[in-house]
C-alpha positions in Angstrom: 20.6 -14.7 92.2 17.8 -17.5 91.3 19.1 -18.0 87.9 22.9 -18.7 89.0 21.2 -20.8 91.6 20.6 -23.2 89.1 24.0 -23.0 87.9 25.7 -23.8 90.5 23.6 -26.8 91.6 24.7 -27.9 88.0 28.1 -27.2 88.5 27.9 -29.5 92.1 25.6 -32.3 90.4 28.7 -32.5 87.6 31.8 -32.1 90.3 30.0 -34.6 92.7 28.0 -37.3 90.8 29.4 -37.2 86.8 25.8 -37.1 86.1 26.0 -35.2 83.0 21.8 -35.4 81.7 21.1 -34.2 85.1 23.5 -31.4 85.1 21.7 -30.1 82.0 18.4 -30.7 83.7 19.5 -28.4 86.8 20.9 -26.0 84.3 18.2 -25.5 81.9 15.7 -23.7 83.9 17.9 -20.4 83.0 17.0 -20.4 79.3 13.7 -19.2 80.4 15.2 -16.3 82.1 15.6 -13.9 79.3 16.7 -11.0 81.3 19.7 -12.9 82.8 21.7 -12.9 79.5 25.0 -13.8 81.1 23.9 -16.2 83.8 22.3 -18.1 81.1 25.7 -17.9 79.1 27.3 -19.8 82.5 23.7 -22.4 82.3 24.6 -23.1 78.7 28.5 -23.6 79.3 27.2 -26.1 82.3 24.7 -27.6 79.9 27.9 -28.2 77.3 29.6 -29.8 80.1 26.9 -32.2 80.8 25.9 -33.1 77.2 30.0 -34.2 77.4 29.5 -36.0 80.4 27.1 -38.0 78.2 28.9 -38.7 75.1 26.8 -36.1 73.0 28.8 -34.6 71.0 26.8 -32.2 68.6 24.4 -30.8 71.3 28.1 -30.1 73.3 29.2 -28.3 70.6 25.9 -26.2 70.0 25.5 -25.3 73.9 29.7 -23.9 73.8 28.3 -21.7 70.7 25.8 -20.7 72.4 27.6 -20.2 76.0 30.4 -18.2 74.3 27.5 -16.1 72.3 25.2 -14.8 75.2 28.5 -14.5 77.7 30.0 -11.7 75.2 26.2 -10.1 75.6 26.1 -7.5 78.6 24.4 -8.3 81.1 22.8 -6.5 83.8 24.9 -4.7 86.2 24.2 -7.0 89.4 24.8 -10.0 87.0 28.5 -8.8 86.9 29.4 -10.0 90.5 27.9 -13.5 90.1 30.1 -16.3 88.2 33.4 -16.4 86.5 35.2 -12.9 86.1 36.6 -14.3 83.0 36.8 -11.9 79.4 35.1 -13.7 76.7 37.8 -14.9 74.1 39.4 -17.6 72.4 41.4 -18.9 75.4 37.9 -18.8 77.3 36.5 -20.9 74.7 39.5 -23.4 74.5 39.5 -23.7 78.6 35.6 -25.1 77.7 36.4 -27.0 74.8 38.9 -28.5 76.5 37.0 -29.7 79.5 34.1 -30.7 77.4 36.6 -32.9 75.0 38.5 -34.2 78.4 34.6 -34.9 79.6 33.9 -36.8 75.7 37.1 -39.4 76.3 
């Protein structure tokens, strides 16, 4: 529950202040939570979102890769009831790329 903690303050600092290095910064915490393989798939989706929010493109694109990467990854079974229910696909991955390019201008 800590490590989604993190995620959702990301997810509030982005819907509430557009502050998209910030968002990252409340995000990033997760990567250091090896364990939590999914939960830091959602961090690195929030940290794609935020790098958009600030106009950097390449590091967008490498935190999608690796959001999409460690959310097809099984996670632990109390990790399953946290988050988005969502089935890692394509259409996952356009939803995000879509916000992100909506979040680049």
């Amino acid at each position: 529950m800590v490590g989604y903690t993190f995620v959702r303050r990301s997810m509030l600092i982005i819907n509430f202040t557009g502050d998209g290095l910030r968002a990252v910064d409340a995000a990033a915490p997760v990567l250091d939570m090896p364990e939590l393989s999914w939960v830091r798939g959602l961090a690195c989706k929030q940290m794609a979102m935020g790098y958009a929010l600030a106009r950097q493109s390449d590091a967008t694109a490498r935190a999608l890769d690796d959001a999409m990467r460690l959310l097809d990854t099984p996670g632990r079974e109390d990790e399953a009831h946290l988050g988005q229910r969502s089935v890692v696909v394509d259409d996952l991955y356009a939803v995000y790329r879509t916000t992100c390019d909506i979040y680049l201008g």
